[in-house]
LOMIDREN-502435 format. One record per residue (C-alpha): residue in three letters; x, z, y. Coordinates in steps of 0.1 Angstrom, whole numbers, m for minus. Last residue first. Example, Ala and Ser with C-alpha at 12.3 -4.5 7.8 and 13.67 -1.06 7.14 Angstrom:
% residues 2
r resn:SER; x:137; z:71; y:m11
r resn:ALA; x:123; z:78; y:m45
This chain:
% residues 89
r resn:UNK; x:m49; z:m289; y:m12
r resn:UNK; x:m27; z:m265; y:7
r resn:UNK; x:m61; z:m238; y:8
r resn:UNK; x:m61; z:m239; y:m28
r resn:UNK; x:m26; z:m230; y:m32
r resn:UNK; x:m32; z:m201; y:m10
r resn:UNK; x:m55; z:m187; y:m23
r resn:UNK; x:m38; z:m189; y:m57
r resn:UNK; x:m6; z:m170; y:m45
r resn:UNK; x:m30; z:m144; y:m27
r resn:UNK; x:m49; z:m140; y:m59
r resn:UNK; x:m18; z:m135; y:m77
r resn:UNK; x:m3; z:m109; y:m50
r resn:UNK; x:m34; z:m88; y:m55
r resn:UNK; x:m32; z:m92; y:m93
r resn:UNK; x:7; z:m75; y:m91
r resn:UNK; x:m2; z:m53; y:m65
r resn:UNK; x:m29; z:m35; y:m87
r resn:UNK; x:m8; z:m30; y:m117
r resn:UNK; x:22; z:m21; y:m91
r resn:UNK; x:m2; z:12; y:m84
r resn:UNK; x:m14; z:18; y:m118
r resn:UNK; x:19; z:17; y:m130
r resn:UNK; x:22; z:46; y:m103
r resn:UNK; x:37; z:36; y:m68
r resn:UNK; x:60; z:65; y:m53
r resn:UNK; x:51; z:86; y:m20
r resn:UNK; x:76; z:111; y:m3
r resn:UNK; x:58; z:144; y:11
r resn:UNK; x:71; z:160; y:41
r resn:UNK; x:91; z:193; y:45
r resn:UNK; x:118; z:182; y:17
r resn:UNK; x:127; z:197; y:m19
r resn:UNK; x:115; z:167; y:m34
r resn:UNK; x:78; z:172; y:m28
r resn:UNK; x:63; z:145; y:m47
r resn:UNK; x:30; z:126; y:m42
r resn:UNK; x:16; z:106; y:m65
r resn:UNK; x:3; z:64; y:m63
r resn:UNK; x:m26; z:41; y:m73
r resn:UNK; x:m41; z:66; y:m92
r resn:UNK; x:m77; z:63; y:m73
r resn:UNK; x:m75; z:96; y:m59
r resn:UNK; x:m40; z:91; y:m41
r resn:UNK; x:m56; z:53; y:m29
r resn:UNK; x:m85; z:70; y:m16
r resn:UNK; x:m64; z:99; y:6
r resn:UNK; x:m39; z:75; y:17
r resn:UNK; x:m63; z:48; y:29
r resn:UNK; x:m79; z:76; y:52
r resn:UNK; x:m44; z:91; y:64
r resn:UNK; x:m34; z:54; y:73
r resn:UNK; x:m59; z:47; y:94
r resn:UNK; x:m54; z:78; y:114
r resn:UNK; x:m20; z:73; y:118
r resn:UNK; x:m24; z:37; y:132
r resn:UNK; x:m14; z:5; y:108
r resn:UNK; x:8; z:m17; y:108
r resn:UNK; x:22; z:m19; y:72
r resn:UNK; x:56; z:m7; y:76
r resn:UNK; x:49; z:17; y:105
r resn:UNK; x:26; z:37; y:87
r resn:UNK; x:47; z:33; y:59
r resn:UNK; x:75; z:41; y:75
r resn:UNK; x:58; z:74; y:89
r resn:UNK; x:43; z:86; y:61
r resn:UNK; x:72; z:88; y:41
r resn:UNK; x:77; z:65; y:7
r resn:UNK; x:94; z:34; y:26
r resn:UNK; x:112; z:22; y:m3
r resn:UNK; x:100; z:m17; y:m10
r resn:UNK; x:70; z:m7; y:m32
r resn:UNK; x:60; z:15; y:m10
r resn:UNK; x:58; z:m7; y:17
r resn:UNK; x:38; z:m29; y:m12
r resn:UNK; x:16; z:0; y:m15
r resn:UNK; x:8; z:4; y:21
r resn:UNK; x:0; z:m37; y:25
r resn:UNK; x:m18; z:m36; y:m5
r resn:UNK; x:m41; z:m10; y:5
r resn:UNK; x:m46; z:m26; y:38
r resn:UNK; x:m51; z:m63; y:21
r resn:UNK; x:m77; z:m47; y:m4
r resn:UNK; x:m98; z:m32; y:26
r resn:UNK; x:m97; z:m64; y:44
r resn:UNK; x:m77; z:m75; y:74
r resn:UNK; x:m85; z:m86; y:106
r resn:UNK; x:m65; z:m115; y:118
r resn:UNK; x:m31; z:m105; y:138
């Protein structure tokens, strides 16, 4: 696997998200990362807005993408389509 960016992690976590892994754990799994990893891009991308946190009765906190969140997921996925067009030329 080629390194990723910083933009590529946080969109890899919120697109796991995005598909209904909202526990730590799947999207730890989900998006290949190690716990430790993970905890750090949590914490900024909770600041930033990009998703909340919601204790629905259970021991662990589910995640949910924000408008904010699928805002940001939306452009990232347009660059990746145009990146990729250019690099099929």
């Amino acid at each position: 696997m080629k390194n990723r960016s910083r933009t590529d992690l946080i969109a890899s976590i919120l697109e796991v998200i995005y598909r209904g892994g909202s526990t730590k754990t799947k999207i730890m799994y989900g998006a290949f990362m190690s716990y430790d990893q993970l905890n750090e891009y949590m914490s900024f991308i909770l600041e930033a807005g990009l998703i909340e946190s919601q204790m629905n009765g259970q021991s662990h906190p589910s995640f949910k993408l924000t408008e904010k969140g699928r805002h940001f997921l939306d452009l990232q996925n347009q660059m990746n389509e145009m990146v990729t067009m250019i690099k099929s030329k």
